[in-house]
N, C-alpha and C positions, 0 to 999 in steps of 0.2 A: 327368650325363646318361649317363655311361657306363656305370654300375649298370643304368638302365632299358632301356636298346638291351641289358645282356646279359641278360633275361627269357626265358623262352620260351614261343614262338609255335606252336602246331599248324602241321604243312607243309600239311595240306592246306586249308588256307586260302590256301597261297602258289599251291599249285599249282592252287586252282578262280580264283584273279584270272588267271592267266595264261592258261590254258586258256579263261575266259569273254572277255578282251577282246587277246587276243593269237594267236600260233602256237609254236612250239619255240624255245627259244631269245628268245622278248621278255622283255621287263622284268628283266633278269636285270643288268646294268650295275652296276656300282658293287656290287652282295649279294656277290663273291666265291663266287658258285657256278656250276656248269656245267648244263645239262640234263640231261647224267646224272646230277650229285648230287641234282638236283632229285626224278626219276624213280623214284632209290634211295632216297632218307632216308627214315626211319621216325620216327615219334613227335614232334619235336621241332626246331625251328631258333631262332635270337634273337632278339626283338624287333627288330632292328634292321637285320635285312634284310627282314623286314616291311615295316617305315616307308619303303626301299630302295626295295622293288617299288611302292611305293604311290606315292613321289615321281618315277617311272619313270611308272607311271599315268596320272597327272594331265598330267604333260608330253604324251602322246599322245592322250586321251582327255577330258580336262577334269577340272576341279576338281569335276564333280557325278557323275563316276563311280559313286559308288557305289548312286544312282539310276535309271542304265543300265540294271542290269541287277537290279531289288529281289528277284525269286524267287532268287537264287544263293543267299540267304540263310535260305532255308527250311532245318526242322527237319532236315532230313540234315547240313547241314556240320556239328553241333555233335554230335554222340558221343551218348554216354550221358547229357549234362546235359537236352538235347533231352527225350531218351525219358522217362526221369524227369517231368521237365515236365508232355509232354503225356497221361501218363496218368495224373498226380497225380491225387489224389480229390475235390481241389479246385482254383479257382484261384487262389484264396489258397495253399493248399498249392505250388503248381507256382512262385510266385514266389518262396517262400522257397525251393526248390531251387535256380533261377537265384542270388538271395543266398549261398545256402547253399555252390556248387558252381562260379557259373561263374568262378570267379578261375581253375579249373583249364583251361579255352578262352582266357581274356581275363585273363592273370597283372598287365597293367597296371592293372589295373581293384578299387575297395570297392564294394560295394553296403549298402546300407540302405535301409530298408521302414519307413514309417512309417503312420499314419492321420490323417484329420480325418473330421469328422463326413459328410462326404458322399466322399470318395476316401479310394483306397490312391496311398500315393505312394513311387514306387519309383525312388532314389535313387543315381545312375552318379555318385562321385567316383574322381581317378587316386591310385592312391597311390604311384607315383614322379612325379616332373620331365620335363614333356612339353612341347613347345613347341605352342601351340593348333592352327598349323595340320599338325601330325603328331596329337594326340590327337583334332583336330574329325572326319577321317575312321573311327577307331576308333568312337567315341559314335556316329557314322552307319552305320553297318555293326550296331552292338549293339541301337540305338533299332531299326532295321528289324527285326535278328531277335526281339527282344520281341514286337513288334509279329505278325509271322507266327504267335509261339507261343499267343497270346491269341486270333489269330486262328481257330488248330488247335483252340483249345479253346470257343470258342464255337460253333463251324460257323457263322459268319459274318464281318462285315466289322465288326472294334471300330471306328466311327465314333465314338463316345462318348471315346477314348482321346487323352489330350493329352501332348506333345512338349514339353520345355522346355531350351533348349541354352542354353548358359555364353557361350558365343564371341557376338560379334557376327553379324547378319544375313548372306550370306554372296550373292554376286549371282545363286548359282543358287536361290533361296527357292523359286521355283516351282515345280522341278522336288521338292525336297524334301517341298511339300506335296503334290504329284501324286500320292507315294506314304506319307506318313505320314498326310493328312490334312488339313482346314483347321485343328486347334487344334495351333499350333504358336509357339510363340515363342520370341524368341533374348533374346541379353544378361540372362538370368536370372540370379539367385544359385546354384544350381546344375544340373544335369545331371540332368532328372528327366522321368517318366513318372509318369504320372496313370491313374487307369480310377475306374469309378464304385467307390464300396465294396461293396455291393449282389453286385457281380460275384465279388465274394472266396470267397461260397459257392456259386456256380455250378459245378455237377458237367461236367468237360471232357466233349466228346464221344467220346475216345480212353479214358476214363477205366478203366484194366486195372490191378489192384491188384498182380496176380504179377511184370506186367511191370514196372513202379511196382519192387517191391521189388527185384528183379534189377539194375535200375539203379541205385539207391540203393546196393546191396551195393557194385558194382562203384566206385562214387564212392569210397563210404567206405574202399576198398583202398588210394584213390589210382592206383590201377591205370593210367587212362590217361592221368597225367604221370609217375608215378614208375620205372614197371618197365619205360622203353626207354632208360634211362643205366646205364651201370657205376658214374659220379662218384659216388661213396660222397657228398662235401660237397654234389654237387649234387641228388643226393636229398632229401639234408637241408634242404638251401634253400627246395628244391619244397614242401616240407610247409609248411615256416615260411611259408613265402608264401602258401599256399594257405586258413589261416587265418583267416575272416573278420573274427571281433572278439575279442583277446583274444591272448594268444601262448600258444601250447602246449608244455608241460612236455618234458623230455628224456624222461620215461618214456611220453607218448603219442606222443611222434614215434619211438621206439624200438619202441612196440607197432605202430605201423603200415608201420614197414619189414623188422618180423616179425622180429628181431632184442632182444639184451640193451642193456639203460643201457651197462652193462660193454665190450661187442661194438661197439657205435657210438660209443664215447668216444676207445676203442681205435682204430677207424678214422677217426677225423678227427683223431685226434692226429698217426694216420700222413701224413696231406694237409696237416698244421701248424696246424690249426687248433681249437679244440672247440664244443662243443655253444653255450655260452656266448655266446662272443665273433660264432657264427651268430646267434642270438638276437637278440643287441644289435643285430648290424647290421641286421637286419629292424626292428625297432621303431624303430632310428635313420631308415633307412626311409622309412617310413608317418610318423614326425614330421613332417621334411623336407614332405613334401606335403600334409599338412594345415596346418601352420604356413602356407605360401604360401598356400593355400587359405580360412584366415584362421579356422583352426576352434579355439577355445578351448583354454585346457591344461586345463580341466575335463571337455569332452568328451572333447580328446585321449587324457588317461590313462583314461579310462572303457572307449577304441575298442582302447587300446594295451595294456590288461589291467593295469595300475598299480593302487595299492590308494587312491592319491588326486593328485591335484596334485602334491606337494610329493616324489613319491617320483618323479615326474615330471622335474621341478625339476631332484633330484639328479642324474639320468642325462641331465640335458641341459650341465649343467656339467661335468660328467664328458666327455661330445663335445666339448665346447666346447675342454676339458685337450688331449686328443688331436687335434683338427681346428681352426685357429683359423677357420675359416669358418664353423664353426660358432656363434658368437660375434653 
């Protein structure tokens, strides 16, 4: 669990719960931070003062908080994954951004997009080790802001748009359908979001190609998780995590930190570690949580960038040498 608590979290999502359901100085207990760090920090804090502020929340506020208050979660809290979105050219296009980008807002978070003949099904799994009622708030917070961006891009109310949560029923349902809707169901096999398929080629009403590209650029920099840490290994993490399907080679996580193979080998040799051994632990990772999650080794090495099962296999034996809980 402690791998997942040290992810990182955007501040200013720390700082719009406090600011929406508190004054100076609330929710802060137990995150070891002050209001002025709060006030100062730039770019980044760890999942686990997140979960901190959030189990802080609930204690004053109730378990359906994040209900309270559903516009906090419009398209401004989220960057440039947002803007990208809503002025995709479609909205099929806008959801493979969110796919594509939002692990960089929501680093606890895989997405996958799938079809059936009548829906796009668009698919919230964790890929670290979360206890349901720390990740059921997260899904609630991500299901809302989907939900607003489809909203942005229709100019109207996706009524049509169906909710499907993992966790059991939860005693505030009402309030949850209040603001998702009435097609909403709990105890599902996974974490999913539905819309008609129909809608995939719906031209957003925002829909700005220059803008669209600008954000995209800015994504693909990594720009706004990478370049407000010095931690040479922590940049490198960021990337590897940020990843959607497949793991990325030394030589593209080196071209996107604008840097040589040779330059970044160099520097996390110096921090005791290499490129390598980052790798592995990310894909060790993402196993962990699918495993629990009960998703295939045929899937798994498919998600986990492996050339089949069995090469799978190896590196899980391999964990297993090195960790015996892995076993």
């Amino acid at each position: 669990m402690g791998d997942a608590y040290g992810l990182p979290n955007p501040i200013g999502y720390f700082r719009t719960v406090q600011r929406a359901f508190g004054a100076d100085g609330d929710f802060l207990e137990g995150t070891g931070l002050t209001q002025a760090q709060v006030d100062a920090t730039t770019g980044d804090i760890d999942l686990g003062r997140q979960l901190q502020q959030i189990r802080n929340v609930v204690g004053r506020c109730g378990r359906d908080w994040v209900f309270q208050r559903p516009d906090m979660w419009g398209a401004a809290m989220h960057g440039a994954v947002a803007v990208a979105a809503i002025s995709a050219p479609t909205v099929g296009h806008a959801l493979e951004v969110l796919q594509r980008y939002g692990k960089s807002r929501a680093s606890w978070s895989e997405t996958c997009i799938s079809t059936t003949r009548q829906h796009i099904c668009f698919d919230l799994e964790l890929s670290v080790p979360l206890d349901v009622d720390e990740w059921r708030h997260l899904v609630e917070v991500h299901f809302v802001t989907v939900r607003h961006l489809v909203h942005n891009a229709l100019g109207r109310e996706p009524k049509e748009m169906g909710f499907f949560f993992r966790c059991p029923q939860p005693d505030y349902h009402d309030s949850i359908r209040r603001v998702l809707g009435t097609n909403v169901e709990f105890a599902s096999s996974t974490n999913r979001i539905r819309i008609p398929r129909n809608w995939g080629a719906i031209r957003p009403v925002a829909e700005d190609p220059r803008l669209h590209a600008q954000a995209i650029n800015e994504l693909s920099g990594t720009a706004s998780w990478v370049a407000d840490t010095g931690d040479f290994k922590l940049r490198v993490e960021r990337i590897l995590r940020g990843a959607s399907r497949g793991r990325l080679s030394a030589e593209q996580v080196a071209r996107l930190l604008a840097v040589s193979r040779r330059t970044m080998a160099r520097r996390l040799l110096a921090e005791g570690t290499t490129f390598r051994e980052l790798s592995d632990n990310e894909a060790k990772l993402r196993a962990r949580a699918m495993s629990r999650a009960g998703v295939t080794r045929e899937v798994m090495a498919l998600r986990l960038g492996y050339n089949d099962p069995t090469s799978l296999s190896r590196a899980w034996r391999r964990w297993a040498a090195e960790d015996p809980a892995e076993r």
